[in-house]
Backbone as a ProteinNet text record, in pm:
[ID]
protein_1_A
[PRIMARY]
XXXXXXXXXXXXXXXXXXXXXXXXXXXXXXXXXXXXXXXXXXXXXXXXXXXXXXXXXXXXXXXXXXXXXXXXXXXXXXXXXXXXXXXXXXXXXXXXXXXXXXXXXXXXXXXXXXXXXXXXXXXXXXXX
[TERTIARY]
-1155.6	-1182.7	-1263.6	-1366.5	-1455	-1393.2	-1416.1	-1386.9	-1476.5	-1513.6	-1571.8	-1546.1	-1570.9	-1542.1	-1660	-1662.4	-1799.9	-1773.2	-1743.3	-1749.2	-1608.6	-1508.9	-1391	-1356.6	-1453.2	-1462.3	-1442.9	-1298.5	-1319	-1330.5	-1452.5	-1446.9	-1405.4	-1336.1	-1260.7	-1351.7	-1356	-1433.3	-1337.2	-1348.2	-1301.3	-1379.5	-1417.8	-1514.8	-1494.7	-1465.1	-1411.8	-1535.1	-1509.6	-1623.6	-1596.4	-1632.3	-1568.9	-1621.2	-1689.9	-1754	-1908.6	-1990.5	-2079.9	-2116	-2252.5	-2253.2	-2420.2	-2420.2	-2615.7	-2626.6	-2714.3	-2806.9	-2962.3	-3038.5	-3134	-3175.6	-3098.2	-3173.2	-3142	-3071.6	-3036.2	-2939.3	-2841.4	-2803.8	-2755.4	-2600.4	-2614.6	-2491.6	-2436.1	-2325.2	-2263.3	-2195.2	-2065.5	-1969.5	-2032.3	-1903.6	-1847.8	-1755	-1659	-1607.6	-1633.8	-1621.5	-1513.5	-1439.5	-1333.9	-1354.3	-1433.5	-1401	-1284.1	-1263.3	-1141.5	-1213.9	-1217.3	-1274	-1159.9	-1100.3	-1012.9	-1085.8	-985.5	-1068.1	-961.8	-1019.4	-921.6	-991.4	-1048.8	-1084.9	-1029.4	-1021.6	-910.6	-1035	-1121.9	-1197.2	-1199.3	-1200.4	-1240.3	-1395.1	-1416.2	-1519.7	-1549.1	-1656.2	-1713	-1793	-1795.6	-1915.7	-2010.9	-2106.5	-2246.3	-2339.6	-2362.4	-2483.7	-2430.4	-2449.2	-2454.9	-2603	-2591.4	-2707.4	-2706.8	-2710.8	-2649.2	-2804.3	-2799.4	-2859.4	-2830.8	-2858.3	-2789.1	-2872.7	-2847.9	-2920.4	-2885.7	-2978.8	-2883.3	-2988.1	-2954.6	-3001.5	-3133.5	-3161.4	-3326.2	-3415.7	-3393.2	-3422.5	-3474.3	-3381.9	-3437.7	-3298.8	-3382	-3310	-3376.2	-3209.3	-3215.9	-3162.7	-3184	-3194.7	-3169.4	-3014.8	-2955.7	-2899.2	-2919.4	-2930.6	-2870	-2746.6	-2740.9	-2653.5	-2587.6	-2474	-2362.9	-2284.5	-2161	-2095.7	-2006	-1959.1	-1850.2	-1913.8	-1912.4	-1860	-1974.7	-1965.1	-1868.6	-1840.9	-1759.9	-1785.8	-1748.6	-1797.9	-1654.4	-1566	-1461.8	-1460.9	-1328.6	-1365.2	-1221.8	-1218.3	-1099.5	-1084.8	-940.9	-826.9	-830.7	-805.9	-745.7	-637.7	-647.8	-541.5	-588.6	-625.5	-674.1	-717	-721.8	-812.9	-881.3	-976.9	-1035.9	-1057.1	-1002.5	-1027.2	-1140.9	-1191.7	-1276.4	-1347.6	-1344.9	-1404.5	-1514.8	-1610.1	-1755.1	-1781.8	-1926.7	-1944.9	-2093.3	-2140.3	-2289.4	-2296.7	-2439.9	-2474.9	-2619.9	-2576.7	-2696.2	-2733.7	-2822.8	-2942	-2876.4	-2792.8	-2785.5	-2599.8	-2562.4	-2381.8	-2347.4	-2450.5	-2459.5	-2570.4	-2498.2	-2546.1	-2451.5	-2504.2	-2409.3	-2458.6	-2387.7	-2421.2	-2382.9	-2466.7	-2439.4	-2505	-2480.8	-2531.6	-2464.7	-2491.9	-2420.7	-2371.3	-2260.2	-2270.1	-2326.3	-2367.2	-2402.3	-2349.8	-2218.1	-2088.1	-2113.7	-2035.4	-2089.1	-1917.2	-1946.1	-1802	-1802.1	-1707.8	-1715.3	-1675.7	-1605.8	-1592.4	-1717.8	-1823.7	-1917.2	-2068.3	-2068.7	-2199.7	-2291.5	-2242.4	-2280	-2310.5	-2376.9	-2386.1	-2403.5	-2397.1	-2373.2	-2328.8	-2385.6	-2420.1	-2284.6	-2199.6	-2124.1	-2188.9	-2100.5	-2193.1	-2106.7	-2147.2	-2051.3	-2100.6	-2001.4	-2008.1	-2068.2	-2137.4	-2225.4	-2124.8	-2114.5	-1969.7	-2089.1	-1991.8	-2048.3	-1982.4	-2082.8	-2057.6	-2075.3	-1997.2	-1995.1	-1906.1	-2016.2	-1857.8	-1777.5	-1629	-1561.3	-1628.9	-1612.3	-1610.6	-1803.6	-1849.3	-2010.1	-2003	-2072.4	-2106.3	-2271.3	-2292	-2456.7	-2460.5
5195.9	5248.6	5146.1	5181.8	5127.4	5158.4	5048.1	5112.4	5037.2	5077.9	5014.1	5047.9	4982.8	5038	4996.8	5107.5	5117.9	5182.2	5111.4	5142.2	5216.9	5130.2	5181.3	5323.7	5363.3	5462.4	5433.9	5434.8	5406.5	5536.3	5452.8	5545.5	5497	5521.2	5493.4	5624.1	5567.6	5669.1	5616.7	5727.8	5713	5760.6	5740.5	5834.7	5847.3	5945.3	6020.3	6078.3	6012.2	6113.6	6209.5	6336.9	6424.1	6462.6	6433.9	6502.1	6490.8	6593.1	6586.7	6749.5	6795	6949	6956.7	7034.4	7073.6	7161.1	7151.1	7259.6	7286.2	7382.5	7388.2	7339.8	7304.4	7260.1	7074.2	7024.2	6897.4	6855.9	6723.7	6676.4	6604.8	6629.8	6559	6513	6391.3	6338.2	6375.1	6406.8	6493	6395.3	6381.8	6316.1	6356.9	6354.3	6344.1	6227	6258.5	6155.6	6217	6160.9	6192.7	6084.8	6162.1	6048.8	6084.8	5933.3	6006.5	5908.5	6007.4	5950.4	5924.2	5831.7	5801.9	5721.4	5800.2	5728.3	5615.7	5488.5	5396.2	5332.9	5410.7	5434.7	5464.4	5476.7	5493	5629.1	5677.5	5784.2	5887.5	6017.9	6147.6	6197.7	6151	6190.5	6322.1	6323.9	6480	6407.5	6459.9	6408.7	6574.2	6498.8	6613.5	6613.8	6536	6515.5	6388.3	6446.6	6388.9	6303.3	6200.3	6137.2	6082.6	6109.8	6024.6	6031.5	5830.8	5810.7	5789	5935.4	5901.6	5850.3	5734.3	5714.7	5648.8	5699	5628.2	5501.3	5455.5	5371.9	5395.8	5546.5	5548.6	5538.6	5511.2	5449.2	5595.1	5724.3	5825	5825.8	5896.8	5879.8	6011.9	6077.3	6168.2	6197.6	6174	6213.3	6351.2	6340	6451.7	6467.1	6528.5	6545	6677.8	6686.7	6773.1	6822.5	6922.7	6912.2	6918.8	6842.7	6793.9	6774	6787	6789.9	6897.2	6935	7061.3	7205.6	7196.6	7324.9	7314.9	7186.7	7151.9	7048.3	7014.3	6924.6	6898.9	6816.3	6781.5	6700.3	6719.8	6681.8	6573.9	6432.7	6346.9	6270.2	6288.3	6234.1	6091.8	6003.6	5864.8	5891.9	5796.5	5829.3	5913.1	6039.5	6172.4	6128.2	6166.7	6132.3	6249.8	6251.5	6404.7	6324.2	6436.1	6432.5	6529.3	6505.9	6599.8	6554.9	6676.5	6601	6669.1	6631.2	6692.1	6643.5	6662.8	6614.2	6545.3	6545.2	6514.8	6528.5	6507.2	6555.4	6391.8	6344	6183.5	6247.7	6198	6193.6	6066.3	5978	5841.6	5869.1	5785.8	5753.4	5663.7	5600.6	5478.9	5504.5	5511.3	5523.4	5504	5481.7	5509.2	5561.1	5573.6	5672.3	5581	5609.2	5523.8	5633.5	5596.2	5634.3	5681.1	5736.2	5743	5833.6	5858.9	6012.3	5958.9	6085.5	6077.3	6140.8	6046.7	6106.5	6133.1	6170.3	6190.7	6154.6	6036.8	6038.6	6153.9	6203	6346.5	6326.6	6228.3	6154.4	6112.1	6085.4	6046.7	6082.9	6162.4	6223.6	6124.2	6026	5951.9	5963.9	5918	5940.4	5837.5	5796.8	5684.6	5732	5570.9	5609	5504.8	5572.3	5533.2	5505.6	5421.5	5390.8	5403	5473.3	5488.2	5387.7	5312.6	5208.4	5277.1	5153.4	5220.4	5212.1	5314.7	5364.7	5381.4	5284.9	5347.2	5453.2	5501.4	5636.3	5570.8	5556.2	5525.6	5589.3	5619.7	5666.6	5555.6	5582.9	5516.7	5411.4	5295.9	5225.4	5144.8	5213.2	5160	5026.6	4905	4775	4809.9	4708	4616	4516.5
9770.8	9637.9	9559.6	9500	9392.3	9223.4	9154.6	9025.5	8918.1	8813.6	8710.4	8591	8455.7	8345.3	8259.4	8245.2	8111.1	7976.1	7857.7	7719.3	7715.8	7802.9	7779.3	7843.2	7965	8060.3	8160.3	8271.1	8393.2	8504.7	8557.1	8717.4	8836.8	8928	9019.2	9152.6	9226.5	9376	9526.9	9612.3	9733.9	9790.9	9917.2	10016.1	10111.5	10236.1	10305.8	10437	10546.8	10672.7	10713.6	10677.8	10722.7	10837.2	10923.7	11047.8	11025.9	11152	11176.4	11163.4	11144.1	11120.4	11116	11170.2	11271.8	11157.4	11063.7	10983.5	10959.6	11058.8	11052.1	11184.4	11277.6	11399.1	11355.1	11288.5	11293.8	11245.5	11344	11270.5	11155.8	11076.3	10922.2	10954.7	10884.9	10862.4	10741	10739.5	10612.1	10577.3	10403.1	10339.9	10212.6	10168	10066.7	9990.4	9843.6	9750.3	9659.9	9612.6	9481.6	9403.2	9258.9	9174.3	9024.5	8986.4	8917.1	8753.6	8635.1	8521.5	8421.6	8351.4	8271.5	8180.2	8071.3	7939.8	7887.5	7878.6	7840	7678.7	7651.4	7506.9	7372.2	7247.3	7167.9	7093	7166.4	7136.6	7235.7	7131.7	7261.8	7310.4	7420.7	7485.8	7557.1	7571.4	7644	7785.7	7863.9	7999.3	7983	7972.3	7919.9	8065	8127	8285.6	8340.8	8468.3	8602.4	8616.7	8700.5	8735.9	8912.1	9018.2	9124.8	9225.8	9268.3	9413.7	9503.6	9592.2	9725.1	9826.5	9917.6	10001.2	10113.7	10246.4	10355.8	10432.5	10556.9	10637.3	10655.2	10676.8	10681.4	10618.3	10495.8	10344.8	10306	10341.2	10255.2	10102.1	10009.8	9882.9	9805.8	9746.7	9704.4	9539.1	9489.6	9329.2	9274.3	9236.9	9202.7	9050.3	8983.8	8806.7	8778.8	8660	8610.2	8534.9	8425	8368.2	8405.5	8351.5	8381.4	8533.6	8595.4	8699.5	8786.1	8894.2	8922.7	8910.1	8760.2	8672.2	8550	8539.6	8412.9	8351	8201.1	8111.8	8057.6	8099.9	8062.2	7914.5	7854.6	7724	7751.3	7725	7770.1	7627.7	7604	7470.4	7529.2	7442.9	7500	7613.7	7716	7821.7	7909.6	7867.5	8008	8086.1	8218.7	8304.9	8383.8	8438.2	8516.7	8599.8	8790.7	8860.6	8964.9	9024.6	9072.2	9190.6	9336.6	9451.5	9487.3	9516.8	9574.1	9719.2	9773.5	9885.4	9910.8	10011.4	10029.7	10168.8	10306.4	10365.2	10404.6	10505.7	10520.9	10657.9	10672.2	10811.7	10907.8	10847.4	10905.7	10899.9	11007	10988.1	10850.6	10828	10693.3	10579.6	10473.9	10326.7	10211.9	10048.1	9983.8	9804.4	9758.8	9624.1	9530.5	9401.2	9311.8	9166.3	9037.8	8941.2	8798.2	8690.5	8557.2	8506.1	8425.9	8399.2	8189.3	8154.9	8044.5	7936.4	7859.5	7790.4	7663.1	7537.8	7400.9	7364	7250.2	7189.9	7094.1	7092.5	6982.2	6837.4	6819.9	6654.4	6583.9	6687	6588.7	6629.1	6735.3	6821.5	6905.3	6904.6	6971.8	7155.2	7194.4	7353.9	7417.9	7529.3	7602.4	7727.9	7856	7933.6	8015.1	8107.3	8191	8349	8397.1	8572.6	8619.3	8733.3	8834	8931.8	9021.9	9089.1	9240	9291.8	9420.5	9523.4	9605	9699.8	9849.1	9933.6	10070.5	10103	10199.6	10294	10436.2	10527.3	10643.6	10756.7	10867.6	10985.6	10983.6	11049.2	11100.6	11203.7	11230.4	11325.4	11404.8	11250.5	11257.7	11171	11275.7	11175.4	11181.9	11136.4	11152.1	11207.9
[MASK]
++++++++++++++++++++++++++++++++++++++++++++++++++++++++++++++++++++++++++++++++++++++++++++++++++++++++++++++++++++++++++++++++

């Protein structure tokens, strides 16, 4: 697990191999991320957009943008935390994701930018 805290926002990530899966006539490596957002803030926030770079060993990189997180814009009290798991799809056994979400304190309209910490994606039992 990775964790970071930004402006009194922590994100915490796990990542998960789930297998291998042929689409289109090729192989992809399948993974799973859970990240978990807690506000250790004494303000209530909103998460408004997603920002994430994913990229693996073959130095391809994919740039993914958009509101909130998947299909929701959680609104977090001091203390709350939101959980939520997604996935992704690498050309390579090795890569990893990194990037911000883009929150709004709601007391004062303010917006600001949280990071999510860069998380490998790796099979089991691959070094360098």
């Amino acid at each position: 697990m990775v964790q970071q805290v930004t402006n009194g926002i922590k994100i915490s990530v796990t990542s998960i191999f789930e297998g291998t899966s042929y689409r289109n006539y090729r192989l992809y490596y399948a993974f799973s991320y859970q990240v978990t957002i807690e506000n250790q803030s004494n303000e209530t926030v909103q998460l408004l957009n997603r920002h994430w770079k994913i990229f693996d060993s073959l130095n391809n990189i994919e740039i993914v943008e958009g509101d909130g997180v998947i299909g929701k814009k959680p609104i977090l009290k001091p203390t709350q935390k939101h959980t939520y798991k997604s996935n992704c799809f690498l050309n390579s056994p090795i890569g990893a994701m990194e990037g911000f979400y883009i929150m709004i304190n709601l007391s004062n309209s303010n917006s600001f930018k949280v990071l999510i910490p860069t998380f490998q994606l790796m099979v089991p039992n691959i070094s360098n």
